[in-house]
Steps between C-alpha positions, in 0.01 A plus 500: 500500500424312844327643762596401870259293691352850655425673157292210430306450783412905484415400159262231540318694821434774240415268241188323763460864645383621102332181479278540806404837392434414150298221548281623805442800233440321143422123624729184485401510113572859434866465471776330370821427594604738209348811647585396869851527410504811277335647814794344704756651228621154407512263211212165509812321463664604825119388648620156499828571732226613758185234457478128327146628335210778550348264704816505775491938445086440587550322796745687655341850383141394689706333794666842536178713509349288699770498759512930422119478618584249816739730630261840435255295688748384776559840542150637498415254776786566731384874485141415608167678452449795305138600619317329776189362469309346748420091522148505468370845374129551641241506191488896463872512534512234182230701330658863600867390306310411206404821393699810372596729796307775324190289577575414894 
């Protein structure tokens, strides 16, 4: 059965998407290509219509976290500060955070 040009690309996104997940959870080593495409609900045959070795999948699964974390940082940045705190904190200031509010 073929699978338009669409279908696959959805595919392979969910294929790097379990990836990412998988291997920021059990390590690069943790899983094989086996698992990652039970997880996916596909055959480690049809792995090989998506990537030309593990190594290709690896690449592209840390490129795409690390471009997930770009843009959550992007994003952080363009919404500025959460707290305030000043430049140069005087010495009791400094001291003062450092301990539990209970103790202030």
């Amino acid at each position: 059965m073929r699978h338009s040009k669409t279908e696959k690309a959805k595919t392979h996104e969910r294929i790097v998407a379990i990836a990412a997940k998988k291997f920021r959870e059990q390590g690069l080593a943790g899983i094989g290509i086996a698992d990652l495409m039970k997880a996916a609900g596909l055959t480690v045959g049809g792995f090989y219509k998506h990537f030309k070795s593990r190594d290709a999948l690896v690449a592209e699964a840390v490129g795409s976290a690390l471009e997930m974390w770009k843009e959550r940082i992007d994003a952080a940045s363009a919404a500025g500060p959460r707290w305030f705190m000043p430049a140069s904190p005087s010495r009791s200031q400094a001291t003062d955070n450092r301990r539990p509010p209970h103790a202030r």
